[in-house]
N, CA and C atoms as a LAMMPS dump frame, in Angstrom:
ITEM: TIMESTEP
0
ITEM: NUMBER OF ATOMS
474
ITEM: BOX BOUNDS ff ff ff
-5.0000000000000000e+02 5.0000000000000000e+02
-5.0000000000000000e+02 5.0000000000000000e+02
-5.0000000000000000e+02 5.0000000000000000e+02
ITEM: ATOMS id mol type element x y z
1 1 1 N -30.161 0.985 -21.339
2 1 2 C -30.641 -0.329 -20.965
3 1 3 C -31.045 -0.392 -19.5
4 2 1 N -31.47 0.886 -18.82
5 2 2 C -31.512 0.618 -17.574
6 2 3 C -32.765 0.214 -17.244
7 3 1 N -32.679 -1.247 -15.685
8 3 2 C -33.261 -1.761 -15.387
9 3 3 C -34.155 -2.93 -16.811
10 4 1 N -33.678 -2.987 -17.971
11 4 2 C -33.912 -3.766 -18.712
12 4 3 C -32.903 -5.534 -18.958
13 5 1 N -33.632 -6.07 -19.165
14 5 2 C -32.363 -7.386 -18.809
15 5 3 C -31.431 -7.723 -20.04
16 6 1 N -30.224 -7.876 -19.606
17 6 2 C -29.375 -8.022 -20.134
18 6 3 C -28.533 -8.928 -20.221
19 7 1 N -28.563 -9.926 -20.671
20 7 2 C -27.403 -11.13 -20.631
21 7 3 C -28.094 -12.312 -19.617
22 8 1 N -29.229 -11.828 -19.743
23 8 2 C -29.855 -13.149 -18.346
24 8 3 C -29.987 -12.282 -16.913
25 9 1 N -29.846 -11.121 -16.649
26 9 2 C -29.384 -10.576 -15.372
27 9 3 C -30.401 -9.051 -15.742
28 10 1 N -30.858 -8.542 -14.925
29 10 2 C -31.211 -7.522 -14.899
30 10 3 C -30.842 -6.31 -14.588
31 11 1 N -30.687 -5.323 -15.525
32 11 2 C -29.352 -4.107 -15.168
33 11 3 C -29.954 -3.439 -13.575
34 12 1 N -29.042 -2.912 -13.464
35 12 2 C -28.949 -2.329 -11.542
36 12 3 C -29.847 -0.656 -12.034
37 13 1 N -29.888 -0.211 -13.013
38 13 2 C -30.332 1.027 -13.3
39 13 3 C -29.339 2.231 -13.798
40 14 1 N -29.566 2.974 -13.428
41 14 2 C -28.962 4.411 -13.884
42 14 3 C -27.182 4.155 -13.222
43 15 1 N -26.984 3.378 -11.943
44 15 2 C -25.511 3.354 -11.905
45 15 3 C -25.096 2.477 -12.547
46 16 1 N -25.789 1.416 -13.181
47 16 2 C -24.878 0.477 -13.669
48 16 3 C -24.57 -0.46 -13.449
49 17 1 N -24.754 -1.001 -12.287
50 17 2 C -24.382 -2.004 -11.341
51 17 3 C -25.775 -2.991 -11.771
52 18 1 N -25.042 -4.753 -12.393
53 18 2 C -25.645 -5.116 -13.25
54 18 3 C -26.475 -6.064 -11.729
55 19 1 N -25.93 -5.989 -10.475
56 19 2 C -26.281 -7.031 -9.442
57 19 3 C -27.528 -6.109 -8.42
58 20 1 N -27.945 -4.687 -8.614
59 20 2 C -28.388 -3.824 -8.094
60 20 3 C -27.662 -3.282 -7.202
61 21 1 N -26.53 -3.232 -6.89
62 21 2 C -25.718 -2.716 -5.798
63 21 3 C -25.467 -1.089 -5.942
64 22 1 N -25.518 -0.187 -4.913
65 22 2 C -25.077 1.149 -5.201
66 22 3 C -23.797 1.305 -5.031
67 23 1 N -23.313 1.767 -6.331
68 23 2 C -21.403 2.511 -5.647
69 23 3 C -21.366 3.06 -4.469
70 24 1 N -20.3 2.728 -4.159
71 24 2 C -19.904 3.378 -3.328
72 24 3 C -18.404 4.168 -3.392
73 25 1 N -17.977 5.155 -2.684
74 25 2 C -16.262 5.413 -2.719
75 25 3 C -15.25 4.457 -2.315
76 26 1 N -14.62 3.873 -3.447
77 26 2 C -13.593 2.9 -2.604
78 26 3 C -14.591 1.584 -3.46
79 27 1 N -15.719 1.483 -3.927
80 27 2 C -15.932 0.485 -4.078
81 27 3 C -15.03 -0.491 -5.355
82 28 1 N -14.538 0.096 -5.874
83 28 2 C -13.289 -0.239 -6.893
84 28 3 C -12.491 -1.223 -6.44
85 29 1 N -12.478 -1.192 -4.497
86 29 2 C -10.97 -1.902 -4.271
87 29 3 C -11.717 -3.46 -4.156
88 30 1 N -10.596 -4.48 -4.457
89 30 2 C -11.244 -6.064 -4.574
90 30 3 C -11.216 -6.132 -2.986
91 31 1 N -11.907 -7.166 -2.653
92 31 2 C -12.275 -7.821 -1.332
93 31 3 C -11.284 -7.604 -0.431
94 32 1 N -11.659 -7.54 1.193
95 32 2 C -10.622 -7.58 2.158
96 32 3 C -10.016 -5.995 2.165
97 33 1 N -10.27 -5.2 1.368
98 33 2 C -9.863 -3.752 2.152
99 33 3 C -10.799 -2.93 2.863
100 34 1 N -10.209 -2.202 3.453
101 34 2 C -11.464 -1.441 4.312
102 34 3 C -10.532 -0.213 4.535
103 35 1 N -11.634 0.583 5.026
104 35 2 C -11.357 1.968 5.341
105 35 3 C -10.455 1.895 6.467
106 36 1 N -9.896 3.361 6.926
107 36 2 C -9.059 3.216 8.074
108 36 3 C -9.583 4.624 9.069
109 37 1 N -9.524 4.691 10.284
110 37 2 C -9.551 6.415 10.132
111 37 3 C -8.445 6.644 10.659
112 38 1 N -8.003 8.015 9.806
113 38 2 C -7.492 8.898 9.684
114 38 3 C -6.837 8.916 8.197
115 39 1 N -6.595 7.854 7.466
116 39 2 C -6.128 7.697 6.483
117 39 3 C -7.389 8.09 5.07
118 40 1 N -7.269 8.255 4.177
119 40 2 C -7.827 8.663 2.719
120 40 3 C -8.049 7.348 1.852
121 41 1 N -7.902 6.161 1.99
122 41 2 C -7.922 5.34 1.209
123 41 3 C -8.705 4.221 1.992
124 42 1 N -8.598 2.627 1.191
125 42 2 C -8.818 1.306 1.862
126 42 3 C -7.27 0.474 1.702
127 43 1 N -7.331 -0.157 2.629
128 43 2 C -6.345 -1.014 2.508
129 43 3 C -6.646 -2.171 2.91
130 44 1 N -5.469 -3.366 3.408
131 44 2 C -5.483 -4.041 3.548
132 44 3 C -4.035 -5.302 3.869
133 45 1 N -3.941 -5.772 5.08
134 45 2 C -2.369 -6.053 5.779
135 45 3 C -2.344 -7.527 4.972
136 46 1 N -1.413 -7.771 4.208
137 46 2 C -0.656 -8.991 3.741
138 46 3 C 0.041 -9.422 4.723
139 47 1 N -0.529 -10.243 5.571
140 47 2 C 0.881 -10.916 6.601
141 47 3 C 1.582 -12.113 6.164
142 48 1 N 1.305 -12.61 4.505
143 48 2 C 2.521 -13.518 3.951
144 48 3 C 3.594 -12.807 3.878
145 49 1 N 4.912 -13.39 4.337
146 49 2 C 6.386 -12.911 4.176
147 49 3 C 6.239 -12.724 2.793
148 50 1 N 7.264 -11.568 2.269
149 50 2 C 7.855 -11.831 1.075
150 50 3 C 8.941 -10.974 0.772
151 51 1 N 9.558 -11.113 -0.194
152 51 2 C 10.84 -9.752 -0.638
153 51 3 C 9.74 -8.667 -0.749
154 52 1 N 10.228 -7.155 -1.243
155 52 2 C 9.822 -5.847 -1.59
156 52 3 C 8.961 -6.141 -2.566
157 53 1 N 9.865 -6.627 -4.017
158 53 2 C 9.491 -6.488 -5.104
159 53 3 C 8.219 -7.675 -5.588
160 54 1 N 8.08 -8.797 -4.468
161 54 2 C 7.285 -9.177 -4.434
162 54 3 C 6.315 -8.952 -4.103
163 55 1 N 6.272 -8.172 -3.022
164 55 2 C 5.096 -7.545 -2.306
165 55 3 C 4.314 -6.577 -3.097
166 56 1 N 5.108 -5.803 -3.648
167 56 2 C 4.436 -4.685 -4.447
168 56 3 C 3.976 -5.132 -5.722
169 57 1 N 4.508 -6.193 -6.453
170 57 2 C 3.981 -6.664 -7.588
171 57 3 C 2.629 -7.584 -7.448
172 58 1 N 2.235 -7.976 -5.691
173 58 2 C 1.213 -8.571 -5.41
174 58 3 C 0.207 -7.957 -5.149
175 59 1 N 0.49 -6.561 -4.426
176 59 2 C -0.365 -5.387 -4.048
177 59 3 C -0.757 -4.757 -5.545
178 60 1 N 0.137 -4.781 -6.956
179 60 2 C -0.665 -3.817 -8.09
180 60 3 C -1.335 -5.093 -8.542
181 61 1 N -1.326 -6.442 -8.361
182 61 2 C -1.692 -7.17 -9.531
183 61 3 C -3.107 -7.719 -8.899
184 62 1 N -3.841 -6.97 -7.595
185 62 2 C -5.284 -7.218 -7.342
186 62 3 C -6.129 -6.475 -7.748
187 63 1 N -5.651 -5.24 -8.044
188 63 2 C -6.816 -4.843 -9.594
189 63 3 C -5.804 -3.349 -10.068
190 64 1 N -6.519 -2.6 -10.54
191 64 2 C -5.851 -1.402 -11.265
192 64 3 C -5.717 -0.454 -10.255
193 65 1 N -5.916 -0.531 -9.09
194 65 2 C -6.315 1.097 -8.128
195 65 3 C -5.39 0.574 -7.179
196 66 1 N -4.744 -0.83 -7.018
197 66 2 C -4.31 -0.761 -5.721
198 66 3 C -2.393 -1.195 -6.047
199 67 1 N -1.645 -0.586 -4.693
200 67 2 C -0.601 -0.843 -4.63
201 67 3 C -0.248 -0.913 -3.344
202 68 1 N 1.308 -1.208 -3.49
203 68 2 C 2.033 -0.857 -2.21
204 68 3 C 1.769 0.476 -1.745
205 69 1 N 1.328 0.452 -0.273
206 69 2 C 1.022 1.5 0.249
207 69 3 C 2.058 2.592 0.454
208 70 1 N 1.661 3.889 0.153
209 70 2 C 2.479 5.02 0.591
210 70 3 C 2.029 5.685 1.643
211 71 1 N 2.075 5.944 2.653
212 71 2 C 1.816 6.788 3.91
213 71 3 C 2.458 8.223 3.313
214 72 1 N 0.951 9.493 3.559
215 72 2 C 1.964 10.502 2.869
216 72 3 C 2.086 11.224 4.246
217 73 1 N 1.517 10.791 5.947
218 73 2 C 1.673 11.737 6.918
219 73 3 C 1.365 10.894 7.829
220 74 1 N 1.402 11.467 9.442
221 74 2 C 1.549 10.593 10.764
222 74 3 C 0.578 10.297 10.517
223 75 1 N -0.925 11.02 10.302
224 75 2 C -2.231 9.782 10.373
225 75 3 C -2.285 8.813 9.631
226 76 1 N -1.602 8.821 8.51
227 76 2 C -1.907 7.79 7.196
228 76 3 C -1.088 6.556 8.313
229 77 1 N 0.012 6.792 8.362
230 77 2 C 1.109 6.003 8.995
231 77 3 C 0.638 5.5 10.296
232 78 1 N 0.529 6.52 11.557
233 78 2 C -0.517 5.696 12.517
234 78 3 C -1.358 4.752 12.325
235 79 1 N -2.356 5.026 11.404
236 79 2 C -3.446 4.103 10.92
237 79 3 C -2.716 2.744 10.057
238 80 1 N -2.294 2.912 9.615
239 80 2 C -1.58 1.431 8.83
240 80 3 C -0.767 0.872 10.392
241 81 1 N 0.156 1.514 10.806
242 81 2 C 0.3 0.823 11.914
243 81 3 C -0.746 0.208 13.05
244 82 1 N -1.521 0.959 13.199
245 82 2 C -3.004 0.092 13.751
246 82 3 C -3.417 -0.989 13.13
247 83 1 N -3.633 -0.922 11.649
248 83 2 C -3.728 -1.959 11.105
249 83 3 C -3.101 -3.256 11.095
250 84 1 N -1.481 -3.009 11.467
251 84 2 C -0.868 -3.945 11.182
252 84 3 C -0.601 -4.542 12.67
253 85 1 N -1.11 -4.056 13.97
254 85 2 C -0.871 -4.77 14.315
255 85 3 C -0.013 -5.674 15.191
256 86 1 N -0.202 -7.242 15.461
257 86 2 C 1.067 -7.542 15.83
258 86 3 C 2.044 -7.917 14.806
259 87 1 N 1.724 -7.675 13.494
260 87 2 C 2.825 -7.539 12.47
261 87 3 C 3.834 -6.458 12.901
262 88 1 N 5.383 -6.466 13.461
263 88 2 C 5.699 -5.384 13.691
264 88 3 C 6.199 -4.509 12.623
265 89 1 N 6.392 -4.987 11.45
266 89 2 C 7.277 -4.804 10.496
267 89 3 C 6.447 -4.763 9.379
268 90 1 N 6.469 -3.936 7.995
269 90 2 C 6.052 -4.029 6.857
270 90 3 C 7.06 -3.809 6.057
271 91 1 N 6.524 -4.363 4.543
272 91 2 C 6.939 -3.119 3.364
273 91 3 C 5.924 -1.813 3.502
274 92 1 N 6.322 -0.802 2.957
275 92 2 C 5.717 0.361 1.854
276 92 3 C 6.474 0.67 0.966
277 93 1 N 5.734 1.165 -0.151
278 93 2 C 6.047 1.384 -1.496
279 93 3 C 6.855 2.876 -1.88
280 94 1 N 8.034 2.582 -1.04
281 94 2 C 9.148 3.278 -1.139
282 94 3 C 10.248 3.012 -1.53
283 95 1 N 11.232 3.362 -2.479
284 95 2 C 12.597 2.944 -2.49
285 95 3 C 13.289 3.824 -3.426
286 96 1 N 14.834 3.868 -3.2
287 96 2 C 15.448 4.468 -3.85
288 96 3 C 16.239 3.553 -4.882
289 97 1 N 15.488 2.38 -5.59
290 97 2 C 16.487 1.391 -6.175
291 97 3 C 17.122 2.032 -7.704
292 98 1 N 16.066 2.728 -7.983
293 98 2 C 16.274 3.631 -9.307
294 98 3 C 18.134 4.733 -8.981
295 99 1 N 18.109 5.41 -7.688
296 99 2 C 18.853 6.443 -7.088
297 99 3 C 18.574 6.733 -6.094
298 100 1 N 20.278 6.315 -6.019
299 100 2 C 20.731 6.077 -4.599
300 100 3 C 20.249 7.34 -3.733
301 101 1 N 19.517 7.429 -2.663
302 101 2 C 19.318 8.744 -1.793
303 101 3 C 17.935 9.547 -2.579
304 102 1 N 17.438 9.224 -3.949
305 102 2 C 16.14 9.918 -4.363
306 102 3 C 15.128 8.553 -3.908
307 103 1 N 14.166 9.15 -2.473
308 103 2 C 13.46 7.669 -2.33
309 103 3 C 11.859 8.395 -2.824
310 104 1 N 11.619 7.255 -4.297
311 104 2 C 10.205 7.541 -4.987
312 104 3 C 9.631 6 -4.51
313 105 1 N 8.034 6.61 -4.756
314 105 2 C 7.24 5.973 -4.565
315 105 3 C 6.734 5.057 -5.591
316 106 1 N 6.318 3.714 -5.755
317 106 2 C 5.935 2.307 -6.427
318 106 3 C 5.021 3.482 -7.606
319 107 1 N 4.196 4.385 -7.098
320 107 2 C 3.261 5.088 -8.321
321 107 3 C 4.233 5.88 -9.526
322 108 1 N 5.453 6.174 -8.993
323 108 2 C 6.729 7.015 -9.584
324 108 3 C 6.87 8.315 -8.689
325 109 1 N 6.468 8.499 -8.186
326 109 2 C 6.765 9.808 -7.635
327 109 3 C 7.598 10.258 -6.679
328 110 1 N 8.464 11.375 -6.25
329 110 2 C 9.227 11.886 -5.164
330 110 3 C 7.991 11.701 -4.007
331 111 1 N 9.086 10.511 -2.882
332 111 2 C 8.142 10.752 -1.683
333 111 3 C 8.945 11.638 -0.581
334 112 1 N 7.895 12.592 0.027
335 112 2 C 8.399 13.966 0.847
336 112 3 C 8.259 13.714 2.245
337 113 1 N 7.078 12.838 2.302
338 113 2 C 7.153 12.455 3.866
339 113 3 C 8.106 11.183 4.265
340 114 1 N 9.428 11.341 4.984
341 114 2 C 10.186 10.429 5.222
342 114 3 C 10.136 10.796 6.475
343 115 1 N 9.741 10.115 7.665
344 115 2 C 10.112 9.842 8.793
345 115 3 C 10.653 8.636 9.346
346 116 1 N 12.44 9.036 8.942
347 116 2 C 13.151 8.241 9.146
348 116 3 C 13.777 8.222 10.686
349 117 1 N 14.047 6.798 11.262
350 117 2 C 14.541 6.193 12.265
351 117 3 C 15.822 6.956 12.501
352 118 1 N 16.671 7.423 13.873
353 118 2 C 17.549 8.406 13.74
354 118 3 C 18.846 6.654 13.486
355 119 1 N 19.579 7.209 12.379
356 119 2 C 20.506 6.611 11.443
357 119 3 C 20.433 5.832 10.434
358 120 1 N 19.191 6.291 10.011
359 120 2 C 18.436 5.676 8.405
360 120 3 C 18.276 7.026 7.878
361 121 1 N 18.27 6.798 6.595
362 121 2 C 18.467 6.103 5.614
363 121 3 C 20.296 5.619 5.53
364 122 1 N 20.288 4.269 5.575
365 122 2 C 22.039 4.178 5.595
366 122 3 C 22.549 4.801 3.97
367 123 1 N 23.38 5.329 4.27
368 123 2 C 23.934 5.205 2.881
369 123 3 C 25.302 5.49 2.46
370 124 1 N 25.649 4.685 3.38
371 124 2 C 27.834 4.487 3.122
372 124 3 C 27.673 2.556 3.035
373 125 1 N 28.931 2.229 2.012
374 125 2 C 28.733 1.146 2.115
375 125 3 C 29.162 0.143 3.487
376 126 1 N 28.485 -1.149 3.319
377 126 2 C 27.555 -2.206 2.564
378 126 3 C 25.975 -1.723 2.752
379 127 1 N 26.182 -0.965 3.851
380 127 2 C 24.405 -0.742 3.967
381 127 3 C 23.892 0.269 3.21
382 128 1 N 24.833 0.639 2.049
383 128 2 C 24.029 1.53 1.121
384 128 3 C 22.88 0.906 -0.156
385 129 1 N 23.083 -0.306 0.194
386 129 2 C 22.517 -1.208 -0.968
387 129 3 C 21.623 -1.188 0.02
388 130 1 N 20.396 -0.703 0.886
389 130 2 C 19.418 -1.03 1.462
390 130 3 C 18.499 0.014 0.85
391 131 1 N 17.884 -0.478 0.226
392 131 2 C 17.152 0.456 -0.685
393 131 3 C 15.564 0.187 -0.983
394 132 1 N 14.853 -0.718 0
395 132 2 C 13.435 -0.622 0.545
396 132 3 C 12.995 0.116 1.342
397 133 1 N 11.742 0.889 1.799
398 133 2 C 12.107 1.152 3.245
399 133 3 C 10.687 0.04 3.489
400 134 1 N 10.817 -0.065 5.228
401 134 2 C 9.614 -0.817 5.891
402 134 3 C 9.35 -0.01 7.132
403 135 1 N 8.259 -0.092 7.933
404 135 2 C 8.175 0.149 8.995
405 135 3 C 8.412 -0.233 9.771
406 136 1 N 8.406 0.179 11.253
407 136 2 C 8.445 -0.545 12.09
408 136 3 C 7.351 0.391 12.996
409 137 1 N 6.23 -0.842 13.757
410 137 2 C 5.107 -0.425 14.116
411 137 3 C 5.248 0.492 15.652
412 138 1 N 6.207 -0.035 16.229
413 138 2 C 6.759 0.735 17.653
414 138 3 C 7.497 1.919 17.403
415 139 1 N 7.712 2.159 16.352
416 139 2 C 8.62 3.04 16.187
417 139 3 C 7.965 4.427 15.401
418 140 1 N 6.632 3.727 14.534
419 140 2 C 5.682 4.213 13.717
420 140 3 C 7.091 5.351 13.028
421 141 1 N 8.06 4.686 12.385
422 141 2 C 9.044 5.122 11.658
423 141 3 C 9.41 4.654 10.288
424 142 1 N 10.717 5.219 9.676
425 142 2 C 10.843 4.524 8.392
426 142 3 C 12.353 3.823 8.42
427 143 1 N 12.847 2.646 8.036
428 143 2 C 14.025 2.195 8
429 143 3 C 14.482 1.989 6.526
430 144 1 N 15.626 2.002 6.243
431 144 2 C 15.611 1.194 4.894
432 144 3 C 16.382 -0.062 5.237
433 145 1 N 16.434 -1.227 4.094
434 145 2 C 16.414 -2.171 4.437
435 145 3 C 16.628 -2.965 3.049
436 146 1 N 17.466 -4.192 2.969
437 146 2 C 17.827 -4.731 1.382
438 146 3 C 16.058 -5.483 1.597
439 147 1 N 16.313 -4.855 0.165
440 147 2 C 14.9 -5.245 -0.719
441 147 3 C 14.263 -6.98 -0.447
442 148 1 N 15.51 -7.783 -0.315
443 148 2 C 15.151 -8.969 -0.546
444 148 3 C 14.586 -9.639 0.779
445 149 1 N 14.689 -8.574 1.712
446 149 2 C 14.423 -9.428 3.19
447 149 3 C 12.437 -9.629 2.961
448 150 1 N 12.461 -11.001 3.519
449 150 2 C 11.239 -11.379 3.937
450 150 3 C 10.213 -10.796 5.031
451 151 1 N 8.958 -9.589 4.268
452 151 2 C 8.249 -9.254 5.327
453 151 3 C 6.934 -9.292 4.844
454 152 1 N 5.653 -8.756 5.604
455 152 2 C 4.881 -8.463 5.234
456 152 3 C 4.289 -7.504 4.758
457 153 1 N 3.315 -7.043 4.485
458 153 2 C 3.333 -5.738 3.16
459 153 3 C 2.059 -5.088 3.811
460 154 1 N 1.531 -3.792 3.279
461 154 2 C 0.355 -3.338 3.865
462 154 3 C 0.349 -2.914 1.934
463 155 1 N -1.078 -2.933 1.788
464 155 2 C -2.116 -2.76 0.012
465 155 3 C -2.455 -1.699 0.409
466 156 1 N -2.612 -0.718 -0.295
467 156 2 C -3.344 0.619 -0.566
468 156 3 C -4.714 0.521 -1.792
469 157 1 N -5.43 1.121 -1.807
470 157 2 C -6.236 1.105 -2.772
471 157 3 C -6.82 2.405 -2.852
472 158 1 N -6.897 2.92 -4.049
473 158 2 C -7.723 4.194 -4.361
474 158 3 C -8.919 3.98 -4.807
């Protein structure tokens, strides 16, 4: 059907794109993300407070490609911290809520890059129940932290 009209609208051609627009990489992610450099993806800084599990259920539910962000190295992590800002604090889509001391990532996976704050990850009690981690932008580090505290979040998108 290319370039033939379809539904009232005229197809975009051979990509598909029913508005004439060309793909692009990243063009998948919904509005408001953007590239970063040094990082591999688009994102995008949520500076509404919220718990963890809120955050991350807000970051997958803007389309299929995007989540709570994982930083897998200092540039990914630098760059989200640029991003964020005078936000000093985020979520990322880390936690060990599944097991205690295994910290996987919101996609499921073992995450390997932990650059943790020197006396994080706590894990003797009461502060063993801290089982988010967030950043902190001065510190361009990882803390953990109970899930329920109110912060802001950084979106990833593939």
């Amino acid at each position: 059907l290319a370039n033939q009209c379809v539904g009232g609208e005229t197809d975009g051609g051979i990509d598909g794109a029913r508005d004439g627009a060309i793909d692009t990489p990243g063009s998948q992610c919904p509005a408001g993300f953007a590239p970063l450099a040094g990082a591999p993806h688009q994102y995008k800084l949520v500076t509404g407070l919220a718990n963890w599990n809120a955050q991350s259920s807000a970051c997958a539910a803007l389309s299929s490609t995007t989540y709570l962000a994982i930083p897998d190295d200092m540039n990914e992590l630098g760059a989200l911290d640029t991003l964020a800002g005078a936000t000093t604090t985020y979520w990322v889509g880390i936690s060990d809520s599944a097991t205690e001391g295994t910290w996987l990532t919101v996609k499921g996976g073992t995450q390997t890059f932990l650059p943790w704050e020197t006396g994080h990850p706590t894990t003797t009690p009461p502060n063993n129940q801290d089982d988010c981690v967030r950043v902190v932008t001065a510190d361009a580090k990882f803390f953990d932290d109970k899930c329920n505290t109110q912060l802001a979040a950084v979106c990833e998108c593939e």
